[in-house]
C-alpha positions in Angstrom: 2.8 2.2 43.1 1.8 -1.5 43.0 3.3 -3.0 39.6 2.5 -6.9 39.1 4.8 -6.7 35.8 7.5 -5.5 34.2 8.1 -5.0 30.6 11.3 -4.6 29.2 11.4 -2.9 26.1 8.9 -0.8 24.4 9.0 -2.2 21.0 5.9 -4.0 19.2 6.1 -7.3 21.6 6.6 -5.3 24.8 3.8 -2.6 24.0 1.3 -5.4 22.5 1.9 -7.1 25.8 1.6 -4.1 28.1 -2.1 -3.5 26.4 -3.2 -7.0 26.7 -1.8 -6.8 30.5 -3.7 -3.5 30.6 -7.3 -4.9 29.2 -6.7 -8.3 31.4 -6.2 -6.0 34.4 -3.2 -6.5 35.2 -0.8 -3.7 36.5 2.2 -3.7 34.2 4.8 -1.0 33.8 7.2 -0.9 30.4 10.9 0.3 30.9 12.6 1.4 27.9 16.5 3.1 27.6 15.3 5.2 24.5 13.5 8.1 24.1 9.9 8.2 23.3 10.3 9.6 19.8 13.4 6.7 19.0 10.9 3.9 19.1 7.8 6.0 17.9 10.0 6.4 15.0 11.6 3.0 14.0 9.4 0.8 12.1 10.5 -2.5 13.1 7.7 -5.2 11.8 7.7 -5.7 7.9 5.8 -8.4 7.4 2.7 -9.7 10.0 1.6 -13.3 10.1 -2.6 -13.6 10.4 -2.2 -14.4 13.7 -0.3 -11.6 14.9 -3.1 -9.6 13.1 -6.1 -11.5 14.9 -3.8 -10.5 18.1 -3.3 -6.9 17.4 -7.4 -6.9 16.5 -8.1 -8.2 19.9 -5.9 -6.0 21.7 -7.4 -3.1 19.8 -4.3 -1.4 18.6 -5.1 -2.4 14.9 -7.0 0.9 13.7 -4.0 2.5 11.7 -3.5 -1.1 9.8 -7.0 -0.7 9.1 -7.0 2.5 8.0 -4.3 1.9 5.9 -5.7 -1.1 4.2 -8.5 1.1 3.3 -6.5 3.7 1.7 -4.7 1.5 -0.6 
């Protein structure tokens, strides 16, 4: 395996990153010490500044915001 990156942590900085690194091409790996369903589960971002929004839009991890914009 050829990694050019390594991500520590998969919370919402580490992940974004690795999907940005992932559309850019670049091979990027994300080491976490918890289980899968620990940071699934924890909600960790309360409030999200536009540009963190325009961000998330670009990577194309914003569909469940969206969705849930709708629904309200």
């Amino acid at each position: 395996m050829r990694t050019q990156v390594v991500i520590v942590g998969a919370g919402p900085s580490g992940l974004l990153l690795g999907q940005i690194l992932f559309k850019a091409g670049v091979d990027a790996v994300i080491v976490e010490r918890q289980s899968p369903e620990y940071v699934l589960s924890r909600i960790r971002a309360g409030v999200l500044e536009q540009v963190t929004l325009d961000i998330l839009a670009q990577a194309g991890v914003d569909a469940s915001r969206r969705r849930s914009a709708l629904e309200e």
